[in-house]
C-alpha positions in Angstrom: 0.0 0.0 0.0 1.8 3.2 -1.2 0.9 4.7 2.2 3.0 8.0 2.9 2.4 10.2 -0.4 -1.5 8.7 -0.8 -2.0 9.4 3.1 -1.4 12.7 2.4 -3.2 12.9 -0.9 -6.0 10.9 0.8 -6.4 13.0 3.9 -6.8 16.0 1.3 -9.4 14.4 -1.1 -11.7 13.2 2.4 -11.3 16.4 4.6 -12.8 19.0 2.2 -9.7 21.1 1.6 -9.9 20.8 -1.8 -12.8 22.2 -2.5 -14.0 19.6 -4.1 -17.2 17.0 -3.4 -18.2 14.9 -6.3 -17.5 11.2 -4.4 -18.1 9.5 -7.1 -15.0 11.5 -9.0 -13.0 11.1 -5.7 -13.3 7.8 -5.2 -11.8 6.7 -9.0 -9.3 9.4 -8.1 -8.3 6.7 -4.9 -8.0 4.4 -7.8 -4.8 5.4 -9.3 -3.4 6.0 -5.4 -3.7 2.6 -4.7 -1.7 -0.4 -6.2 -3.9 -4.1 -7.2 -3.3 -5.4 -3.9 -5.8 -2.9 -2.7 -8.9 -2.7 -1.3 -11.3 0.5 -1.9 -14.9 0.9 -0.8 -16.4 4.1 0.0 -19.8 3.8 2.1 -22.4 6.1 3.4 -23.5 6.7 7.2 -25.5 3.9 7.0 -23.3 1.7 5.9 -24.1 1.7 2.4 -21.9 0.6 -0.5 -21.9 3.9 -2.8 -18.4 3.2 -4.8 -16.2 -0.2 -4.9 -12.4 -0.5 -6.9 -12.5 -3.5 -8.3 -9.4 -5.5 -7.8 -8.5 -8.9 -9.7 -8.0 -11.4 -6.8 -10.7 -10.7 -5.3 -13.6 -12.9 -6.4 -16.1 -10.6 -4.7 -15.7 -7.5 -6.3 -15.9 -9.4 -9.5 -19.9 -8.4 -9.0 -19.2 -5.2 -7.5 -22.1 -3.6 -9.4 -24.6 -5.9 -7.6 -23.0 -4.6 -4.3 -23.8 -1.1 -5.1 -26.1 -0.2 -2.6 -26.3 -3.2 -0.1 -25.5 -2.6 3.2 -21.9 -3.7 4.0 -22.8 -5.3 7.3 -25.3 -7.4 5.7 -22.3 -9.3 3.7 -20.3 -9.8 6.6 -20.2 -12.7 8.7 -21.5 -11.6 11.9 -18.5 -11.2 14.3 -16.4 -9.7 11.2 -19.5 -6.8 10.3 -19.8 -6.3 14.3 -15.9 -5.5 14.5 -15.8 -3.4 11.4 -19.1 -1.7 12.4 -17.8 -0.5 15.5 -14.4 0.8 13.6 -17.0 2.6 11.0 -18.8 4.4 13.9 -15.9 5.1 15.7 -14.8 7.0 12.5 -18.3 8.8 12.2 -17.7 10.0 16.1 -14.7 11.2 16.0 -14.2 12.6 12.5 -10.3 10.5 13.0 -8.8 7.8 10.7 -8.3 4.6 12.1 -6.2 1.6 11.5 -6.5 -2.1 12.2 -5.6 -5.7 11.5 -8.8 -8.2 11.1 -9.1 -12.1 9.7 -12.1 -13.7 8.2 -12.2 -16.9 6.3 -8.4 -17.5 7.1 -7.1 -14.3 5.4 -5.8 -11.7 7.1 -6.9 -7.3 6.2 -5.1 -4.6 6.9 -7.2 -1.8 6.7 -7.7 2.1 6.9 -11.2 3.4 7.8 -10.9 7.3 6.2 -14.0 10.3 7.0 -14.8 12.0 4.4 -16.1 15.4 5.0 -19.0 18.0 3.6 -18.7 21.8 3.5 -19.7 21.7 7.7 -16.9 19.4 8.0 -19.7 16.9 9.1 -18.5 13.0 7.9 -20.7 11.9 4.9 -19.5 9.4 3.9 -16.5 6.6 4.8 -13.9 5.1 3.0 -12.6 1.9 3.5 -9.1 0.9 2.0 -7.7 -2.5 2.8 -4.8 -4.7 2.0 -4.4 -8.5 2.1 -1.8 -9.2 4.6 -2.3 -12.9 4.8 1.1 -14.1 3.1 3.4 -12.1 5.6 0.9 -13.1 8.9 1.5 -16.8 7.2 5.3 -16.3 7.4 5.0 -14.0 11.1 3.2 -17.4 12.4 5.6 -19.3 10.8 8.5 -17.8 11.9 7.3 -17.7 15.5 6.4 -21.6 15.5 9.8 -21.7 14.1 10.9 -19.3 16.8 9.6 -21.3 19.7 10.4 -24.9 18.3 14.0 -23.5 18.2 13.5 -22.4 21.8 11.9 -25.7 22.7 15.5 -27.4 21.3 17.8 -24.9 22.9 15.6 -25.4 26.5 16.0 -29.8 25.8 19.4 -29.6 24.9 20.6 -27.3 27.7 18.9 -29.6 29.9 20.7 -32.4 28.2 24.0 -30.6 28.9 23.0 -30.0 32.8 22.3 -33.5 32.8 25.9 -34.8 31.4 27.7 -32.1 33.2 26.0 -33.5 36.8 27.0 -37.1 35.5 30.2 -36.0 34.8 31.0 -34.3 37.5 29.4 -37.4 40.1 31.8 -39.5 37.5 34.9 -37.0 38.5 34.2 -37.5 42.2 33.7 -41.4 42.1 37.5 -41.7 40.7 38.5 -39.1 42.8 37.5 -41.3 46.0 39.1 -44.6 43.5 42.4 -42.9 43.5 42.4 -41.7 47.0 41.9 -45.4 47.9 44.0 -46.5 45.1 47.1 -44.6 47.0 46.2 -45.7 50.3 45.7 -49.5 49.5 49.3 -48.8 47.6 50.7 -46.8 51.1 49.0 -49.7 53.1 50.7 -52.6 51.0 54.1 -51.1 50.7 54.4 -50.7 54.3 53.0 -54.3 55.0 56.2 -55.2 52.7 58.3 -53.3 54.6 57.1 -54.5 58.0 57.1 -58.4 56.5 60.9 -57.7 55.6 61.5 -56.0 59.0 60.0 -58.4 61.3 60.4 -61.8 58.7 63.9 -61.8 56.9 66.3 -59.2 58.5 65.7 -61.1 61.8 67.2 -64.3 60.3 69.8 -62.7 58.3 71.4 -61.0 61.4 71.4 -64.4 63.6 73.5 -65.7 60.4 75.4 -62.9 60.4 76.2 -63.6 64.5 77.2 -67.5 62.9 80.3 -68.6 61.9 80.3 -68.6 58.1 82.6 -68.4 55.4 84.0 -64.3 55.4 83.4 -64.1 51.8 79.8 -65.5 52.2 79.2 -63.5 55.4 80.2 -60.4 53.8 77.1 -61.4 50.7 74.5 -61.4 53.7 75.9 -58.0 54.9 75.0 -56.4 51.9 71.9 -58.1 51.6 71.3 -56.9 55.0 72.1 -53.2 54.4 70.3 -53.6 51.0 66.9 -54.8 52.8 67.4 -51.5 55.7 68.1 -49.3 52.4 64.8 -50.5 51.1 62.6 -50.5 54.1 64.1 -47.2 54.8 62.9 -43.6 53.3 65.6 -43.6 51.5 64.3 -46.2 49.0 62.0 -44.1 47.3 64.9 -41.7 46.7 67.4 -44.3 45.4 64.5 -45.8 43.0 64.1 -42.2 41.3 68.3 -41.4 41.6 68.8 -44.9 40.0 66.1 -44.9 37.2 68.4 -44.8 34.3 70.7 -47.1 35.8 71.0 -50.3 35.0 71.2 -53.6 37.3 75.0 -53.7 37.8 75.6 -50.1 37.6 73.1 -49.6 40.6 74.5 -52.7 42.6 77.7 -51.0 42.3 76.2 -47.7 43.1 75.2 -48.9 46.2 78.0 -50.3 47.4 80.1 -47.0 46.4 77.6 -45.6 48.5 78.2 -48.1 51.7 82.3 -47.0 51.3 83.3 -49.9 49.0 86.6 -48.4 47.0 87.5 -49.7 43.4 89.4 -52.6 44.6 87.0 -53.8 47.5 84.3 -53.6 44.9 86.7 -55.8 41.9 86.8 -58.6 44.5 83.6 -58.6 46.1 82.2 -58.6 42.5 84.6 -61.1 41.2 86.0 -58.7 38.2 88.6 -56.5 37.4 89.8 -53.0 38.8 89.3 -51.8 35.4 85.7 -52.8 34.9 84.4 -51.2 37.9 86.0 -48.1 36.9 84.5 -48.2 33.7 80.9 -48.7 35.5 81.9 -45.9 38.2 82.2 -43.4 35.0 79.1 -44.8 33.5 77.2 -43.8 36.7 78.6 -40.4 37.3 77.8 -39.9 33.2 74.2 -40.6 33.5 74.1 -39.0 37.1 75.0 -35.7 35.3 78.7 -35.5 37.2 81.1 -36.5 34.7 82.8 -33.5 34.0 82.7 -32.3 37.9 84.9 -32.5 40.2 82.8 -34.1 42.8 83.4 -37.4 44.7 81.1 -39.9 43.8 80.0 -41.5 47.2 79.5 -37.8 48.5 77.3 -37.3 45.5 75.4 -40.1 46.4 75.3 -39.4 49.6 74.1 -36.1 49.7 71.8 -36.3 46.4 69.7 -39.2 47.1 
């Protein structure tokens, strides 16, 4: 509807400023103001069709010339003539335009209800322009069905996320409480090892120590002695982590640098050469990171683990 230039030429053609009251010539005037989509019927006080634009989609107004004349509310379903009816009087009291949004038959109208007025500026007659507005109410329903199935997801889905997020998080606690008893079975069990050595094995090792055995056989339970108080011992942990890279020999030989063994002690009690431990010895302080410092071994691991 090619609303803001015709309003204006509208409201000048209905309120008698232009000096000008043939209805008849006024209303065909309308006519070229207003595009095919468009609605135009002019009626009297009494609701009386005096002038209809004819307009192609509308089946209706294809026998407009039998409408002249009948009363308007008469072709109106009921509820539809009693709404418009009261906008027409409305319009006859107040001498005001009005504008509003009706359905009948599932089509949607926009229309404007316009006075027209005589020389005493008293309304004569009413015109009636209206526009078929049912395709974009259509796509407004459409979209807000769209709107609120959208709404509908977004409320299931958060829901749905709530619902993993409190599963996840009962999850997170359940293997928190696993590991916390995870490490204190593995605390528990390591120190029923170390009491089972304690109280089970070093026992018997020192009464064969106290025996009379052959020196180089009582010198093997020594170190297995000091080996088993190294382990049960805090100490353990350290030399596990100090010794990782290590292997097998080097870290027997480690901890017997450790104990005070020298290079020879270590060739005999180990059955090899002077020259292989010393190899081993630089091995150690290599992969210990003290290779090219001039720091004693023993005190090294004395101090550092």
């Amino acid at each position: 509807m090619k609303r803001r230039n015709n309003e204006h030429t509208l409201h000048e053609l209905t309120n008698g400023t232009n000096g000008c009251f043939d209805y008849e010539a006024m209303v065909n005037g309308l006519i070229s103001l207003c595009d095919d989509t468009e609605l135009v019927i002019c009626l009297d006080r009494n609701g009386l069709i005096k002038q209809i634009k004819k307009m192609a989609k509308n089946e209706l107004l294809h026998r407009s010339a039998e409408l002249i004349g009948q009363c308007m509310w008469d072709l109106l379903p009921p509820e539809i003539a009693e709404c418009r009816r009261e906008a027409f009087n409305r319009v006859l009291d107040s001498g005001q335009a009005i504008r509003f949004e009706d359905s009948h038959d599932g089509c949607w109208f926009d229309s404007m209800v316009y006075p027209v007025f005589d020389k005493q500026k008293l309304v004569v007659q009413v015109l009636v322009m209206g526009r078929d507005i049912t395709g974009r109410k259509q796509a407004e329903m459409e979209l807000r069905s769209l709107n609120e199935r959208l709404e509908q997801r977004v409320a299931e889905r958060t829901a749905e996320l709530e619902d993993k997020a409190r599963s996840l998080e009962d999850l997170n606690s359940a293997l928190r409480v696993l590991l916390q008893k995870r490490e204190e079975d593995k605390t528990q069990l390591e120190e029923q090892v170390m009491s089972n050595i304690r109280q089970l094995i070093i026992p018997y090792l020192e009464k064969l120590l106290q025996s009379t055995v052959a020196p180089q056989h009582k010198e093997v339970m020594r170190m297995i002695h000091a080996n088993l108080n190294t382990i049960t011992s805090s100490f353990s942990r350290r030399l596990t982590g100090g010794y990782l890279n290590l292997t097998p020999k080097e870290i027997q030989i480690a901890n017997l640098i450790k104990d005070g063994k020298s290079t020879k002690e270590l060739a005999e009690f180990m059955n090899t050469s002077s020259k292989t431990i010393e190899v081993h010895r630089e091995h150690i302080r290599k992969k210990l990171g003290i290779k090219n410092r001039r720091a004693n071994l023993r005190t090294y691991l004395l101090s550092s683990l």
